[in-house]
C-alpha positions as CSV (number, residue, x, y, z in Angstrom):
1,X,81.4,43.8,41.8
2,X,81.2,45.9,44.8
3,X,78.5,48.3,44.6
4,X,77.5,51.2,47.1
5,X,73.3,52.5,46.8
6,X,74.4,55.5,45.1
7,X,75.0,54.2,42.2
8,X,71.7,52.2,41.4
9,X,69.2,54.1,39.5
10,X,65.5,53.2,38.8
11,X,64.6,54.9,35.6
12,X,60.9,54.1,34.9
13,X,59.6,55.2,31.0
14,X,56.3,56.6,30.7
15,X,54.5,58.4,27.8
16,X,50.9,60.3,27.3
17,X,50.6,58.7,23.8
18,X,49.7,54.7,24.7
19,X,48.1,53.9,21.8
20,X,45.7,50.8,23.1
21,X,44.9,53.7,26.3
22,X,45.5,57.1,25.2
23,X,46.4,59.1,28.6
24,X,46.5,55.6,30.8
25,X,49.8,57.6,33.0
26,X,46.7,59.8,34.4
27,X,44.9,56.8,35.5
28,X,44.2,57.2,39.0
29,X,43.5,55.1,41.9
30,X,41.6,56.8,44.6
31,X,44.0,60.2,44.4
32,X,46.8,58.7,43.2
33,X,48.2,59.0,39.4
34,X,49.8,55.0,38.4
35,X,53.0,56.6,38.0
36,X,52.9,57.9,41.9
37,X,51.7,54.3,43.0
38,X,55.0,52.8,41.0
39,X,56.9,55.8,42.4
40,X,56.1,55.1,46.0
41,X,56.2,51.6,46.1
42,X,59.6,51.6,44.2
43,X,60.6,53.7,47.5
44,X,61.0,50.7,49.8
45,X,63.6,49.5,47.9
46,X,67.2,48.7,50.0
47,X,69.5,49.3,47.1
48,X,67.7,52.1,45.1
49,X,69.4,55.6,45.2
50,X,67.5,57.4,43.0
51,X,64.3,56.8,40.9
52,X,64.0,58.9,37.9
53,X,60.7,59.2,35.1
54,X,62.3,59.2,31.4
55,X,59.6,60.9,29.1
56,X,59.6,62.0,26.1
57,X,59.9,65.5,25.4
58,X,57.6,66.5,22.7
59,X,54.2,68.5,22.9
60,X,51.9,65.5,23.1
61,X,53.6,65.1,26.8
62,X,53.4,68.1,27.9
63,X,51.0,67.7,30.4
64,X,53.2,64.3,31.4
65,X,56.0,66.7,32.3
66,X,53.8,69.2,33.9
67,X,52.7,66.9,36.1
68,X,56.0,65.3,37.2
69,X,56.9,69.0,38.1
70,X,53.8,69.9,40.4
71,X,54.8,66.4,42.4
72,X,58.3,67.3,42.4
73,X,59.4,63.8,40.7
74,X,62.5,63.7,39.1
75,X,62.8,63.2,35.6
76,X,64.6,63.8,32.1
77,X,62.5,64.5,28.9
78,X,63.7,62.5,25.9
79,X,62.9,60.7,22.4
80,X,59.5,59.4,22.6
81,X,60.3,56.6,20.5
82,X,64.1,56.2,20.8
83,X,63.1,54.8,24.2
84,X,67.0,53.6,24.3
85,X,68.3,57.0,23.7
86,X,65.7,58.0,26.1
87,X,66.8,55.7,28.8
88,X,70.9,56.0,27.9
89,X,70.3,59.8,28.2
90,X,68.5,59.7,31.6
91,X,71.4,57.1,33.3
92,X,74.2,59.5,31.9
93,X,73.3,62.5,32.7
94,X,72.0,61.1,36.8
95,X,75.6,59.0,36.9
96,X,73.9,55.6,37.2
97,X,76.4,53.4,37.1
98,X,73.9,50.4,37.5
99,X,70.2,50.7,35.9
100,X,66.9,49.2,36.6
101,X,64.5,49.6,34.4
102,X,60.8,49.7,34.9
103,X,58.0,50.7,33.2
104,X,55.3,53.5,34.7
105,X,52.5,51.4,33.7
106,X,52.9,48.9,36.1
107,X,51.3,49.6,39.3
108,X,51.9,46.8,41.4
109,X,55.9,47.0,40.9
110,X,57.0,45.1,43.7
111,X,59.8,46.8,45.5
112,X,61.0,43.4,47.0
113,X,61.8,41.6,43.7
114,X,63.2,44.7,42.7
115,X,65.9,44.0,45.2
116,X,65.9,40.2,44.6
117,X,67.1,41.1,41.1
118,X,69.3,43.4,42.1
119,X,70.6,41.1,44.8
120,X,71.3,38.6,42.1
121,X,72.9,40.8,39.8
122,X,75.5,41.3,42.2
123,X,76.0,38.5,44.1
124,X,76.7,36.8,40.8
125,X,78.6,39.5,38.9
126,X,76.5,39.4,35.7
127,X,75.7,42.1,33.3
128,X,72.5,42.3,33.1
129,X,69.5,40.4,35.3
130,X,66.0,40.5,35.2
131,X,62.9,37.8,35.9
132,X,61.5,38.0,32.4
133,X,63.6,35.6,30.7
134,X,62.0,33.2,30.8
135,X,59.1,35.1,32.5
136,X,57.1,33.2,36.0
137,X,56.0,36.7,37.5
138,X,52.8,38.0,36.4
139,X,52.8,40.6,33.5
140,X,53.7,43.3,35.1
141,X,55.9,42.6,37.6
142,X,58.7,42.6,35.6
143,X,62.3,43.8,36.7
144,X,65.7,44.4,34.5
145,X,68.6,45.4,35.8
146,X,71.8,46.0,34.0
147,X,75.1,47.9,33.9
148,X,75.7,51.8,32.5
149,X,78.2,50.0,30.7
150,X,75.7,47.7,28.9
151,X,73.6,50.1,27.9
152,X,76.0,52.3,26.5
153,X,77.1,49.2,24.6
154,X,73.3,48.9,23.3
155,X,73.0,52.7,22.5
156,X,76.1,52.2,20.4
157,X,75.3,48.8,18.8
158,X,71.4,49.3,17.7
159,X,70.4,50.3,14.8
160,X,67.3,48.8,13.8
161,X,64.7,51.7,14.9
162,X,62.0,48.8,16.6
163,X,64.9,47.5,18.9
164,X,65.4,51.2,20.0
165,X,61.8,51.3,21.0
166,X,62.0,48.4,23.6
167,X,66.0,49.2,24.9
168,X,67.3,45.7,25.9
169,X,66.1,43.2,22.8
170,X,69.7,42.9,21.9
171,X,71.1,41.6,25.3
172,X,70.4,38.0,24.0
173,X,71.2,38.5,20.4
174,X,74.8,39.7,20.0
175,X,77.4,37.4,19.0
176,X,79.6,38.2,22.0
177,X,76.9,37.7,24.5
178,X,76.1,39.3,27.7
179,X,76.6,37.3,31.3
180,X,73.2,37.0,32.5
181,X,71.0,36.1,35.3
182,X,66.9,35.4,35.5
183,X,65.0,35.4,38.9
184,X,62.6,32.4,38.5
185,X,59.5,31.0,40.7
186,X,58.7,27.3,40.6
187,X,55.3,28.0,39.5
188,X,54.3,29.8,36.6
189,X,52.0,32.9,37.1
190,X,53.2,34.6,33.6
191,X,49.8,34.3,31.9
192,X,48.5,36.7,34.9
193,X,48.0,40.2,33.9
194,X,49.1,42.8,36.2
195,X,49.6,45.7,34.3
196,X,47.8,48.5,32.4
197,X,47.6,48.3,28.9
198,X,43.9,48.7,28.2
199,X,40.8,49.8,30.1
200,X,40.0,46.7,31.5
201,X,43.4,46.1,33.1
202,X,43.0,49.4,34.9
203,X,39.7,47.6,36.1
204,X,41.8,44.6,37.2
205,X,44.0,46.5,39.2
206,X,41.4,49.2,40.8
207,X,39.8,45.4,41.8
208,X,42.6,44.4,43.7
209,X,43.9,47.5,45.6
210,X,40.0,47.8,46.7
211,X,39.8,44.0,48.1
212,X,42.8,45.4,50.4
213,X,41.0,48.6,51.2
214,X,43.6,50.5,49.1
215,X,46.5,49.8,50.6
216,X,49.1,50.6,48.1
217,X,52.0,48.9,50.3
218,X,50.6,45.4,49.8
219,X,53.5,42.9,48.6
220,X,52.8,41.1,45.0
């Protein structure tokens, strides 16, 4: 597949309404909000064109979208729970034509196994790529990258409403399936927590940026 930088969009999904951390996407570290720290590291990526917030567009975010507005960060207001409408929505309307998806709580997003996945993805013409399956990064490093195509395929194919929440649980499950590809390490560091889903991960994380005097460039 030949494939020029415009067409590889980042979309990453974020939401005011975590249940486990009400409000966690206003988290911040030192000055910055976790969605900026994703945001910016995200931006030394080779291939990425375009990185894009998906949201979802009901009152309970409004102060979500508010804020993407004041930082001037793109981004497209959709279903809150249809997080694959949300995400099909988002690529369609910014012409993606190749998708990666990440997720806004993840603050240590590494921009450089971003591209390895990426990088893999097209050198061996797959569909869909990602280093979860099985997983060997810590929790919350975690990349998927996939065609427009795909997902369109998804949007059409789901139908059960908890698949729609989580966007890609159906790659492996369809009876014609998907060409795939998973980045893998030789050791496993998968039982490592790296993101922000309660209180104490925020802890974790606040932890390590401070042992590097903040620095919010360091690699993974």
């Amino acid at each position: 597949m030949k494939v020029n930088k415009m067409q590889i969009i980042a979309i990453v999904q974020a939401r005011q309404t975590s249940q486990r951390f009400p409000n966690k996407i206003f988290a911040k570290i030192k000055s910055k909000y976790l969605f900026e720290i994703v945001i910016d590291r995200l931006k030394k990526s080779k291939y990425l064109s375009k990185i894009i917030m998906a949201v979802p567009n009901n009152k309970n975010n409004i102060l979500l979208r508010r804020a993407l507005n004041r930082k001037k960060i793109n981004f497209f207001a959709g279903s809150e729970n249809d997080v694959l409408d949300r995400y099909y929505k988002t690529a369609k309307k910014f012409k993606a034509k190749i998708v990666v998806r990440i997720t806004g709580d993840c603050p240590l997003t590494d921009a450089d196994i971003v591209d390895k996945v990426i990088k893999g993805f097209i050198s061996r013409k797959v569909d869909y790529a990602s280093n979860t399956n099985p997983p060997t990064f810590p929790d919350g490093l975690d990349v998927e990258v996939f065609k427009f195509d795909v997902l369109k395929k998804l949007w059409k194919e789901t139908k059960k409403k908890s698949d729609r929440e989580h966007v890609t649980p159906l790659i492996f499950k369809r009876k014609k399936p998907f060409k795939t590809f998973n980045l893998f390490l030789k050791k496993d560091y998968s039982k490592q927590r790296w993101t922000v889903d309660q209180v104490e991960d925020l802890d974790n994380i606040y932890a390590i940026f401070k042992k590097f005097n903040f620095n919010m460039n360091i690699s993974w």
